[in-house]
N, C-alpha and C positions, 0 to 999 in steps of 0.2 A: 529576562529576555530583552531581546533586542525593541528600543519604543517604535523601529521602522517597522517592525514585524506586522502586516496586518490581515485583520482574518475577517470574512464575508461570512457572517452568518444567513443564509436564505433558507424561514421556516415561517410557518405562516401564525403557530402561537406567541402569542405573546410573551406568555410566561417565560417561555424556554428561550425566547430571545434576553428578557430581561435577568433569567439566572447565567445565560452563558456572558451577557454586557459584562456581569459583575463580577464572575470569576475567571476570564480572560485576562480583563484590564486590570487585574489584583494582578494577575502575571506578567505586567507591564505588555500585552500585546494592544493594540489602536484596535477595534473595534468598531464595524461596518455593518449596519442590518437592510435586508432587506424579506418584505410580508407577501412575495409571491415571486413568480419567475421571470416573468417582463421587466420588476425593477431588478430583480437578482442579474441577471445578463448585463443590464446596462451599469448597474453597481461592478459587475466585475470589468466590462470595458473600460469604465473611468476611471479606477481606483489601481486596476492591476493588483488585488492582496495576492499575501504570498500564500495563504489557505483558506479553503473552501468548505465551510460547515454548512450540509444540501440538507434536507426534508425531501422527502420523498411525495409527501400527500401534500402540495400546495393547491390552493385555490381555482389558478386558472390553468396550470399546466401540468402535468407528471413531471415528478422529478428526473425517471428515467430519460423524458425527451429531453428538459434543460440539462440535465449530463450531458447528453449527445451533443448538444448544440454547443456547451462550455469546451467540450473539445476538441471542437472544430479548429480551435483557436487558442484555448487557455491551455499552460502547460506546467501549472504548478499545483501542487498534490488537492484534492476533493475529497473531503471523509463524507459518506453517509450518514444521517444522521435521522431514524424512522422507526417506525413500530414496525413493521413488517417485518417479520423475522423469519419468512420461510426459505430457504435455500436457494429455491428457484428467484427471486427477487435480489438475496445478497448476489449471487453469480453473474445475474443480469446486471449488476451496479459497476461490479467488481472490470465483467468485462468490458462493460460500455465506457469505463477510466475511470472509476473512482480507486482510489488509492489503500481504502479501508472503510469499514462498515460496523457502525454500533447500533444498537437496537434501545428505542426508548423503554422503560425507564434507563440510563445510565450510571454509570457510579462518575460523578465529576473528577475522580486521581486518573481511571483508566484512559477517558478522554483529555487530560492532559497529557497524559504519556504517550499518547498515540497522535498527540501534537506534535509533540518533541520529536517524536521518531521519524513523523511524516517532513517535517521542516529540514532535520538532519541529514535525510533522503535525497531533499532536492538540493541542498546545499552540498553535496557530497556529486550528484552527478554531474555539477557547475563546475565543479572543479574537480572533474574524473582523470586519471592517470593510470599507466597503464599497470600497474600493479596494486590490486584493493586487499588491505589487511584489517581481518577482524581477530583480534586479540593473538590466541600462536598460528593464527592461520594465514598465509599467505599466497597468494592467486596472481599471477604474472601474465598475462592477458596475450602480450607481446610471443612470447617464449612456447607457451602451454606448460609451464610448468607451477607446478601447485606445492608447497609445503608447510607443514606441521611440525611446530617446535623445532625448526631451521631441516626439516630430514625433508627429502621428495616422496611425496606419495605418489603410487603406480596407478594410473587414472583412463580409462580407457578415452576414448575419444566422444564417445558417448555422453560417459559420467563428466570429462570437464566441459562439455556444451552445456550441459543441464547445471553442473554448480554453476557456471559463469552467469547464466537467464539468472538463477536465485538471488544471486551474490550483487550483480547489478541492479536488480530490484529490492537489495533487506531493505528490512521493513513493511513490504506492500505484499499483500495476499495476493500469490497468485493463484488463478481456477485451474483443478485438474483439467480444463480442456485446452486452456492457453498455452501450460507448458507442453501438452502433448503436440497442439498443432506449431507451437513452435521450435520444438527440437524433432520429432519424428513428420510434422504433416498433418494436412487436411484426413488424412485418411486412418491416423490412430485417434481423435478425439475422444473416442467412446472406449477405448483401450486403457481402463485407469489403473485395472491390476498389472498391468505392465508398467504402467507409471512406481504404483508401489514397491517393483524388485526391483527397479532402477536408484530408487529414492534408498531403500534398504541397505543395498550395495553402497551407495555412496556415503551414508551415514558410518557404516562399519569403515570409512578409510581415513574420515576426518571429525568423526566425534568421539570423545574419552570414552563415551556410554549409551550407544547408538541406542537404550533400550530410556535411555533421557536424553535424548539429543540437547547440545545447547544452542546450535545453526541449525537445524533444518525441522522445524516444528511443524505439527500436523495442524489443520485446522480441519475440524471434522467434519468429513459431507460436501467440503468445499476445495481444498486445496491445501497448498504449504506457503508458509514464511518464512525466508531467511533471518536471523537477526544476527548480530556481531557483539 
């Protein structure tokens, strides 16, 4: 990886800062720690890294609020990184801007890969154009027209607002409530089994095996991922 690539670890153990020092910078990424949320802020305003590894349980501040405040202002990908693993706390991360959510213990491959995919992410909306291709899949932004293995697939208007939210965000979990309130409204959030014959539908038109999707994967309890 890139040596400008650099990543803001803020978590208040130790340990886990000195395991993530050591296998970062084996991946050639520059490495920036900080042991609570007041320097983590100011570490992010001086440094600008290109990602953000958060702790949820810091010392002086919740990590939920230093999210909040990170993106007030900061607009490159924030993974969670915490014990808390109840649903209600990933969703409240997820929608507050974090980008993705791992629960300590970790396996250190998945959290690199979930680097990559996060860094991929932001380097891809930098340079967004209006036709996004994930492998035979092709999405024409401009047009509305969408195809697979060079054929048009028949997409109601519906389903390509909802693949285009996905498709723009692979990579990043989004909450059943996000993509409800942002394709149908304030007023479906709590509507998720309609989310599900949305997402059903739309799998049967653009995946080989809607019953293994390889784009529109479920995250259980929480939401879906696009990936490419």
């Amino acid at each position: 990886m890139n040596s400008e690539v650099i990543i803001l670890v803020i978590d208040d153990e130790i340990q886990i800062r000195r395991l993530l020092e050591i296998t970062l910078s084996s991946e050639s990424y520059k490495v920036l720690e900080a042991s609570d949320g007041k320097s983590g802020i100011i570490a992010a305003a001086t440094h600008n890294p290109s990602l953000i590894l958060l702790d949820l349980g810091l010392p002086d501040e919740d990590g939920q609020s230093i999210l909040i405040k990170l993106r007030e202002w900061y607009t490159n990908p924030i993974i969670i990184l915490s014990v808390r693993n109840s649903d209600e706390d990933i969703i409240r991360a997820l929608d507050n801007g974090a980008i993705d959510y791992l629960t300590k213990p970790f396996r250190i491959g998945e959290l690199q890969a979930r680097i990559r995919s996060a860094l991929r992410l932001a380097q891809s909306a930098n340079n967004s154009s209006s036709i996004l291709t994930f492998n035979s899949l092709n999405i024409d932004l401009v047009n509305h027209v969408v195809k697979r293995n060079d054929e048009i697939l028949k997409l109601t208007s519906t389903e390509f607002s909802l693949l285009v939210l996905l498709a723009k965000n692979a990579g990043k979990v989004l909450t059943h409530q996000y993509i409800l309130k942002e394709i149908w409204g304030h007023g479906y959030i709590e509507q998720t089994q309609y989310l599900r014959v949305f997402i059903a539908q739309l799998r049967k038109k653009i995946e080989d095996d809607p019953a293994d999707p390889l784009y529109i994967v479920t995250e259980s309890g929480i939401g879906y991922r696009f990936q490419g």
